[in-house]
C-alpha positions as CSV (number, residue, x, y, z in Angstrom):
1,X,10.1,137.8,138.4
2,X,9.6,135.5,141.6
3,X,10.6,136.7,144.6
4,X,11.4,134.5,147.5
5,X,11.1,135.3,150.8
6,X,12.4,133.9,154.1
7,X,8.6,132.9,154.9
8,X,8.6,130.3,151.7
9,X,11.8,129.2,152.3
10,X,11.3,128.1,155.8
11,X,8.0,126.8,154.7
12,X,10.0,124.1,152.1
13,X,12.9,123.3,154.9
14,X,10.1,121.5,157.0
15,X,9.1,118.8,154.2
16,X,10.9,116.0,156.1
17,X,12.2,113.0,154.3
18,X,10.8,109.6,155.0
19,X,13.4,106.6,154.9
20,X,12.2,102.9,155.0
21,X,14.7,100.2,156.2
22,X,13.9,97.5,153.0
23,X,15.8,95.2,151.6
24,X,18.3,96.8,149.3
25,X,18.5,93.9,146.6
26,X,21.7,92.4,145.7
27,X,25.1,94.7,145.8
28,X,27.4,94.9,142.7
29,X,30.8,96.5,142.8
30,X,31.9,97.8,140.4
31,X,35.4,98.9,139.0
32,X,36.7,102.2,139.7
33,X,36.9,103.7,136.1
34,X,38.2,107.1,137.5
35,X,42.1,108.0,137.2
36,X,44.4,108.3,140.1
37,X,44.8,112.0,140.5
38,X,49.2,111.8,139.8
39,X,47.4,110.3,136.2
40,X,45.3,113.9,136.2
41,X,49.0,115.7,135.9
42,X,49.7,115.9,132.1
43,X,53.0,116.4,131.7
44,X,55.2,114.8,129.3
45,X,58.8,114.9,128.9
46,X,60.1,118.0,127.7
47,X,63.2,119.0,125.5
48,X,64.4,122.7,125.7
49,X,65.2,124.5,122.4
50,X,65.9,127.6,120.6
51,X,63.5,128.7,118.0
52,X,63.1,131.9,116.0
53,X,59.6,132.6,114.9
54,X,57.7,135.4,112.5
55,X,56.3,138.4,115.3
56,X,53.2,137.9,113.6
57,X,52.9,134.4,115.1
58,X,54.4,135.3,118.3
59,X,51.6,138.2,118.7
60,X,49.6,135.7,117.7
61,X,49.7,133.0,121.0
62,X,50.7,135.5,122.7
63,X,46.9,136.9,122.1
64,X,45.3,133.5,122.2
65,X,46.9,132.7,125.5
66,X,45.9,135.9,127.2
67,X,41.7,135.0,126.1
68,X,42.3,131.5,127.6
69,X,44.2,132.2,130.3
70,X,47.2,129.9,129.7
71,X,50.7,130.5,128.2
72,X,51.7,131.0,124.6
73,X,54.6,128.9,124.7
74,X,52.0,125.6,125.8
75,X,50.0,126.6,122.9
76,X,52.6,126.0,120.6
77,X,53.9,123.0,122.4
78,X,50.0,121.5,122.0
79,X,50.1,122.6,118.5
80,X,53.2,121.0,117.2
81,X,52.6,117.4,119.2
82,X,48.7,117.5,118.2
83,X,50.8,117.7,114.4
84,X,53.1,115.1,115.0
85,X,50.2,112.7,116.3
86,X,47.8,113.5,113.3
87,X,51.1,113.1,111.0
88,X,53.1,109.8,112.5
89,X,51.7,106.8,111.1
């Protein structure tokens, strides 16, 4: 174990950084590959319905949900459409 103390800290704050003012070469800009952050917000269009399911599955996400700190009921949502896009051709 290394300890640090306030002696060897204040000793490595006083390294001082050394700019030069040279040419910086020719600029290229670039496109912005990130996503607007309203294209961050992934929610699709939703369709309320009734469903009766086994306890045992319900127990089930309801468990899941609790580890990973989300809700059961987007669990299930995510599993169906992760089905229907591995299943429609």
């Amino acid at each position: 174990m290394v300890r640090v103390t306030g002696v060897k800290v204040k000793k490595f704050m006083k390294k001082k950084i050394e700019y030069t003012d040279e040419p910086m070469g020719e600029i290229k800009i670039i496109e912005d590959i990130f996503p607007k952050p309203e294209e961050l917000v992934f929610k699709k269009p939703k369709t309320k319905v009734t469903i009766s399911l086994s306890d045992s599955s319900i127990a089930f996400f309801k468990r899941e949900a609790k580890k990973h700190k989300t809700q059961y009921q987007t669990m299930i949502r995510n599993l169906l459409d992760e089905y229907v896009a591995r299943h429609s051709h």
